[in-house]
Residue, then its C-alpha position, 0 to 999 in steps of 0.5 A: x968550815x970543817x962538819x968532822x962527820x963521823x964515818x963510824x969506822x977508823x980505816x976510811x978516808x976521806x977523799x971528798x969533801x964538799x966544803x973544799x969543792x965550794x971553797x975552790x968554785x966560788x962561782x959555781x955557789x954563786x950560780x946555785x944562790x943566785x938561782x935559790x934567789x931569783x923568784x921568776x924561776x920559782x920551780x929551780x933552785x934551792x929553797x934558801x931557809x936555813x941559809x943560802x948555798x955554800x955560806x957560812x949560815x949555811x954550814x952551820x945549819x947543817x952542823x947544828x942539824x937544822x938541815x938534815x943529814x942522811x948517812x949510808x955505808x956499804x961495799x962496792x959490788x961492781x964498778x960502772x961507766x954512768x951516763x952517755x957522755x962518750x968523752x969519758x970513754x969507757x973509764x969507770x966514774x961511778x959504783x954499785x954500793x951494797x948498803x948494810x941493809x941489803x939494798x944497792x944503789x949507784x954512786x959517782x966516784x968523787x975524790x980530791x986527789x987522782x990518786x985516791x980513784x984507785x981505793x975504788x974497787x970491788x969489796x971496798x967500804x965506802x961511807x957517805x954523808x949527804x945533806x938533804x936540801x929543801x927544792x923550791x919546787x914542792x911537794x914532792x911526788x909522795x906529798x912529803x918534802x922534795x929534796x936534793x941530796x948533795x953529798x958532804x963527804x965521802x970516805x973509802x976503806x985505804 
């Protein structure tokens, strides 16, 4: 189910998708619904209300703005090696984006095709969509709703 989100400018790519992600790891959407499901872990999981994780009700909640949907573009600063997992070495997985309102924050690089990793480099123009899902585990710390972000699409300028 294509969402065709509108990145605002016409020299990007898309080079992510969730949608192809979850269409080619049918297991890990089992993984998440079963655990949105399953009642003894009431503190993990997703909270199913407007559909189950990757299912077509699903999809069609976030086209028709039932689950809401949060959209950043920015530029990259500066290219980092995240996290400790010294498998990856040194090499670069993710990136400093400068959002048009001045602030920063760390993004993982995601790209269907290997060749794609190259469009992120410093000064490139980055557009993200992400779907903003309701944890089982409420309130949030704030009192407001808890949420996962889980990014729909990424776009870089080409």
């Amino acid at each position: 189910m294509h969402l065709e989100l509108n990145h605002n400018d016409p020299t990007l790519k898309v080079v992510y998708e969730l949608f192809y992600e979850l269409r080619d790891d049918p297991e890990h959407v089992q993984i998440v619904q079963a655990l949105s499901l399953n009642n003894d872990k009431p503190f993990l999981g997703l909270k199913p209300v407007h559909g189950l994780f990757g299912s077509n009700d699903w999809w069609e909640s976030i086209r028709s703005g039932r689950i809401k949907t949060a959209h950043v573009t920015g530029t990259i600063r500066d290219l980092v090696f995240a996290g400790q997992d010294s498998r990856w070495g040194d090499s670069v997985n993710s990136f400093n984006l400068q959002l048009d309102d001045g602030t920063v924050m760390l993004e993982s690089i995601y790209a269907h095709e290997k060749h794609d990793r190259k469009l992120f480099r410093v000064g490139a123009k980055v557009s993200c969509w992400y779907a903003l899902l309701e944890l089982k585990c409420q309130p949030a710390p704030d009192g407001g709703v808890n949420y996962a972000e889980t990014l729909l699409e990424m776009a870089v300028s080409a």
